[in-house]
C-alpha positions as CSV (number, residue, x, y, z in Angstrom):
1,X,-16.2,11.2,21.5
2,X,-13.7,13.6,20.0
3,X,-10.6,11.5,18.2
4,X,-7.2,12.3,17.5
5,X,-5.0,11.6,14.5
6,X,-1.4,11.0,15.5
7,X,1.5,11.0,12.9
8,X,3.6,7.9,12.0
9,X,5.7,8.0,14.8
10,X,3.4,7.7,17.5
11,X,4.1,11.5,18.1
12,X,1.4,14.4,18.3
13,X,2.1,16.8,15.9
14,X,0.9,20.6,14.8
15,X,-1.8,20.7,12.6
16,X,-1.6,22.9,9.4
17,X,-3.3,23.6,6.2
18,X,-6.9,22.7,5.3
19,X,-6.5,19.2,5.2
20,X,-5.0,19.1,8.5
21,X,-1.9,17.3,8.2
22,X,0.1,16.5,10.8
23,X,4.2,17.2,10.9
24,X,6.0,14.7,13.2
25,X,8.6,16.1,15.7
26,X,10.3,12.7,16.0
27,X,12.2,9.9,13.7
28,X,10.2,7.8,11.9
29,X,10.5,3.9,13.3
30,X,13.3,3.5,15.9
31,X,12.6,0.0,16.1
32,X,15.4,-2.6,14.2
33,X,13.6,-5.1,12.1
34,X,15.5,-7.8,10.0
35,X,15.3,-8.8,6.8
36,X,14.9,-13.1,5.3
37,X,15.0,-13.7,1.9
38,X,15.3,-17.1,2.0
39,X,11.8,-18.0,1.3
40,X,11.2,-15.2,-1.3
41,X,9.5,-16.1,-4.6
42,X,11.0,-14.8,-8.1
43,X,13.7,-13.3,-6.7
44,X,16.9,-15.0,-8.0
45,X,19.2,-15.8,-4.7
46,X,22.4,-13.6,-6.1
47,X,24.6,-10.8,-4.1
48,X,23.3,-8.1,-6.5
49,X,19.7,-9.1,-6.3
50,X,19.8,-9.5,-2.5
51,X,21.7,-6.3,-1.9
52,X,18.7,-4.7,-3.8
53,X,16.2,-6.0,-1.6
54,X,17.6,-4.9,1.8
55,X,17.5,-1.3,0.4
56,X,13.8,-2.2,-0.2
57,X,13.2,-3.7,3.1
58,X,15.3,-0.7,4.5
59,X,12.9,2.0,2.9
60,X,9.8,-0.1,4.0
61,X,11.6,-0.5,7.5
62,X,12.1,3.6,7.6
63,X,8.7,4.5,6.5
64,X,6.9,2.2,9.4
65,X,6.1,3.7,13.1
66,X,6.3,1.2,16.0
67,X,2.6,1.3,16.0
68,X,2.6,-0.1,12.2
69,X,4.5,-2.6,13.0
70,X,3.1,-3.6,16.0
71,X,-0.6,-3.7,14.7
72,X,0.2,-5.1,10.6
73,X,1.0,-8.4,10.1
74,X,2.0,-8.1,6.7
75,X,3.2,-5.6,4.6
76,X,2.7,-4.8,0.6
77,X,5.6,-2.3,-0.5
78,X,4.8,-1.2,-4.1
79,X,7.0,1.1,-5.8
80,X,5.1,2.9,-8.7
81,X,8.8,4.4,-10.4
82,X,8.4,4.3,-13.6
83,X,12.4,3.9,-13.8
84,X,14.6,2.5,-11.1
85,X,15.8,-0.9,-10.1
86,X,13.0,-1.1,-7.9
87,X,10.5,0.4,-10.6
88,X,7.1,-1.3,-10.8
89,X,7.1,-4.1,-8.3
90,X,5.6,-5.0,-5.7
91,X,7.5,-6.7,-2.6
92,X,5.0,-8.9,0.0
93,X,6.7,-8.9,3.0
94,X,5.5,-10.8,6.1
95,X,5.7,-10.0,9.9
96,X,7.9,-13.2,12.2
97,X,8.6,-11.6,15.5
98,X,10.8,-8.9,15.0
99,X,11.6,-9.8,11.8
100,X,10.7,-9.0,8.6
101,X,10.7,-11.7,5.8
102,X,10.3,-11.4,2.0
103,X,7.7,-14.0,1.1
104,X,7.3,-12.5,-2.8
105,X,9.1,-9.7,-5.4
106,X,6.8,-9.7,-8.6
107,X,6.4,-7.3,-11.4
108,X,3.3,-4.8,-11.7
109,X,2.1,-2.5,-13.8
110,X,0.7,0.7,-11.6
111,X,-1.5,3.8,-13.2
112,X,-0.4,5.9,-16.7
113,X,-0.7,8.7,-14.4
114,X,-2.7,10.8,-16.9
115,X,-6.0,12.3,-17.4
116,X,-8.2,10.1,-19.9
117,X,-11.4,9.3,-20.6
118,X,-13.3,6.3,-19.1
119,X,-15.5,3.8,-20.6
120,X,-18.7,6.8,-20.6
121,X,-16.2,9.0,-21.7
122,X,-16.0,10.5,-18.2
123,X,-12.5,12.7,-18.0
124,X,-10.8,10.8,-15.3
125,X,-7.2,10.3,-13.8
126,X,-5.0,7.4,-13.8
127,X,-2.7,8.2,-11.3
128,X,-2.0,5.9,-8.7
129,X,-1.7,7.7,-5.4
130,X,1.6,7.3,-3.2
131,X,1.1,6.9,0.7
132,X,-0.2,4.4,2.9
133,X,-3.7,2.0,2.2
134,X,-5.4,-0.9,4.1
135,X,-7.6,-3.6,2.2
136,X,-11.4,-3.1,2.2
137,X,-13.1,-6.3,3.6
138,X,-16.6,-5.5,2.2
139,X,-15.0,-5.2,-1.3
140,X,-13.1,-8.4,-1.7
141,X,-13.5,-10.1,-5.2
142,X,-12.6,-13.6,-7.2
143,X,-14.4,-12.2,-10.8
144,X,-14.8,-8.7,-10.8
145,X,-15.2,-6.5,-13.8
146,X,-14.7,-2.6,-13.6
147,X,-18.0,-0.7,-14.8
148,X,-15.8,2.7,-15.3
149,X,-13.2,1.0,-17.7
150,X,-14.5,-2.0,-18.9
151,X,-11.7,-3.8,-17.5
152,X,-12.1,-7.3,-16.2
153,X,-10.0,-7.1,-12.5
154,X,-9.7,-11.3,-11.0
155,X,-8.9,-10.9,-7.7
156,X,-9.5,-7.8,-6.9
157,X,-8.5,-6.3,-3.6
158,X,-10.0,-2.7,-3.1
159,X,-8.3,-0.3,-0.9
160,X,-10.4,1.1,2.0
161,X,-9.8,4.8,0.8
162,X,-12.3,7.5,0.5
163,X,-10.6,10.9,-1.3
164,X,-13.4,13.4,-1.0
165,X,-15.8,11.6,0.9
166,X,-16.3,8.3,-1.7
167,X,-14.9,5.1,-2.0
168,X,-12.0,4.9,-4.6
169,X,-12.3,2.2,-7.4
170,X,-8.3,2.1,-6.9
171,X,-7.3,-1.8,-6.2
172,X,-4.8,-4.7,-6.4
173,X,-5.9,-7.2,-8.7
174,X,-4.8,-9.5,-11.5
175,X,-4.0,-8.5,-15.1
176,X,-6.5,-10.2,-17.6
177,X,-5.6,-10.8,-21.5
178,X,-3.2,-8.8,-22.9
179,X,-2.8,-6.2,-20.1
180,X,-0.7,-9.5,-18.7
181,X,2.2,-8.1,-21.5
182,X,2.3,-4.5,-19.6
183,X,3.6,-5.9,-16.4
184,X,6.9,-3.7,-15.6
185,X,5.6,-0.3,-17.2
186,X,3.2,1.9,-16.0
187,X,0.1,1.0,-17.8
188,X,-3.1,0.9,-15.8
189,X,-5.8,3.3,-15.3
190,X,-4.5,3.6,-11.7
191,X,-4.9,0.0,-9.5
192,X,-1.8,-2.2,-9.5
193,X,-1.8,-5.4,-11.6
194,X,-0.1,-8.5,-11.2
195,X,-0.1,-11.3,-13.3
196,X,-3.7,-13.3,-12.4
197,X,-1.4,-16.4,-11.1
198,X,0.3,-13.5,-8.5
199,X,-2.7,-12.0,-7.7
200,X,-4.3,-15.2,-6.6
201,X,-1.6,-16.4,-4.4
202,X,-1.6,-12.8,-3.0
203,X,-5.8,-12.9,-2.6
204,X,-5.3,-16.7,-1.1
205,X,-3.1,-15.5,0.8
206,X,-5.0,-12.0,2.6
207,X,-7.6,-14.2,3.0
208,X,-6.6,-17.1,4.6
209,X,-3.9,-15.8,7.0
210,X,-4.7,-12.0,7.8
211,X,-8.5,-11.5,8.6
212,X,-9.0,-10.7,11.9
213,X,-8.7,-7.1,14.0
214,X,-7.0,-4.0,12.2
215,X,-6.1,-0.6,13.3
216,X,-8.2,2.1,11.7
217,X,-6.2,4.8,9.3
218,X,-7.1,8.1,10.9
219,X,-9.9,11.0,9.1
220,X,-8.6,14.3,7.3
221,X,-11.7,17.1,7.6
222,X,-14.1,14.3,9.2
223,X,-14.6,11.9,5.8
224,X,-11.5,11.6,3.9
225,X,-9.6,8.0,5.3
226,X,-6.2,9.5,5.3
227,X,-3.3,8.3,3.2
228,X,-0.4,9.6,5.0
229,X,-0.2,6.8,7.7
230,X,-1.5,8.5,10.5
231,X,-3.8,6.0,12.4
232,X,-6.9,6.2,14.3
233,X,-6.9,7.0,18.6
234,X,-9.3,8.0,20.8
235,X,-9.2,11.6,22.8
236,X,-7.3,8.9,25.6
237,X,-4.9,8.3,23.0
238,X,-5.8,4.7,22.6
239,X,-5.3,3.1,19.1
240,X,-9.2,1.9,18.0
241,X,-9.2,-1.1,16.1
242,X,-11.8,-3.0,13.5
243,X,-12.6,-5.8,12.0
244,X,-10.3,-6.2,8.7
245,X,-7.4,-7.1,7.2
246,X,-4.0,-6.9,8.9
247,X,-2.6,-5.9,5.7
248,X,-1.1,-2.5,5.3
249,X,0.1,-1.5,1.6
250,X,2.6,1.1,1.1
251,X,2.7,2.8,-2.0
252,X,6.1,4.4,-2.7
253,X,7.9,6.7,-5.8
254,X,11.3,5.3,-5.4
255,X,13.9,6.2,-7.9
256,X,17.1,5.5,-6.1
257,X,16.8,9.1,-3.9
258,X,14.1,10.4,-1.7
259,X,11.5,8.2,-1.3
260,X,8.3,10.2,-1.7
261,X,6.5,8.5,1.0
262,X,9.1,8.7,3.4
263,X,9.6,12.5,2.6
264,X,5.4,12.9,3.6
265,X,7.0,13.4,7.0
């Protein structure tokens, strides 16, 4: 059966280029979602701080299609800035009704975004890709310990992404020994770290609350799982689903202008 990607909106677009992107024609989400942080963890209930986080939940709210927000029950904004107000953190944000509620604001420490050499002294990057990711359920981990870095990873949450045709070792996980000290820069060979108490509320929380059916993320050139939001439909147009995670994380570059992964569209 032949399937069709559709853009964020919900909105066939033109495909151009080899990698077959889509443009959208139409706004991004239309839909008005609202925004609770009474319940939010390690955000300090002020004005200031809570003005910050609507323009969060604003840029999460702009960069969501109907579809998103209809299918995704919760919601991991990350911006990867390595300056800003909002610069490496990560905001959890959960899905009640037609509301959007902040559940948690922590610090993380995303990639160096560099080339360096790995554990085998394999040239690799550390860049820590903007765009749109869901949660791989085969690759879900208490004790995990990277084989490419050397790097213990607790909780480790891969992201069901496949550049070039293989599974990326990218994923959110906790921050072990001293790496705990980095959280705030950018200082990881590309997943995003919290602290390992963070990262296990966040794992508990995946895990006991979100498995169940997920929309798929849509192909670039047949293998690739795309990371520019566009999900999965058949040649009827119908959204095809699987069994997952209804977790969607958003990885954004966020200075205080253009967000990057708004401006994909």
């Amino acid at each position: 059966m032949a399937l069709a990607s559709m853009s964020p909106s919900g909105v066939a677009g033109t495909k151009i280029g080899g990698r077959g992107r889509v443009l959208a024609a139409a706004s991004l989400c239309a839909a008005t979602l609202f925004f609770s942080a009474a319940n939010a963890q390690d955000t300090e209930q002020n004005p200031a701080q809570n003005t910050a986080v609507d323009v969060v939940a604003s840029r999460l709210n702009d960069s969501l299609s109907r579809e998103m927000f209809a299918t995704f029950n919760l919601f991991i904004y990350i911006d990867k800035a390595e300056r800003g107000p909002f610069a490496e953190r990560m905001f959890v944000f959960q899905k009640s009704g037609d509301n959007l509620a902040l559940l948690y604001d922590w610090p993380v420490s995303t990639g160096r975004e560099d080339l360096e050499r790995d554990a085998h002294g394999h040239l690799e990057t550390t860049i820590t890709p903007v765009g749109y990711f869901e949660l791989d359920p085969k690759r879900m981990y208490e004790d995990h310990v990277s084989s490419q870095w050397n790097e213990e990873m607790p909780y480790a949450m891969f992201f069901d992404w496949k550049p070039n045709g293989h599974e990326t070792g990218l994923a959110i996980h906790g921050a072990a020994g001293e790496t705990a000290d980095e959280l705030g820069t950018r200082a990881s060979a590309g997943c995003v770290r919290l602290s390992e108490d963070n990262a296990h509320t966040l794992f508990d929380l995946v895990h006991g609350q979100f498995r169940g059916s997920a929309p798929k993320l849509a192909y670039l050139d047949g293998q690739d799982v795309s990371s520019e939001g566009f999900l999965l439909h058949d040649e009827q147009g119908q959204l095809q689903f699987r069994d997952g995670y209804s977790v969607l994380v958003v990885v954004d570059d966020f200075v205080g202008g253009d967000s990057r992964v708004s401006s994909l569209f």
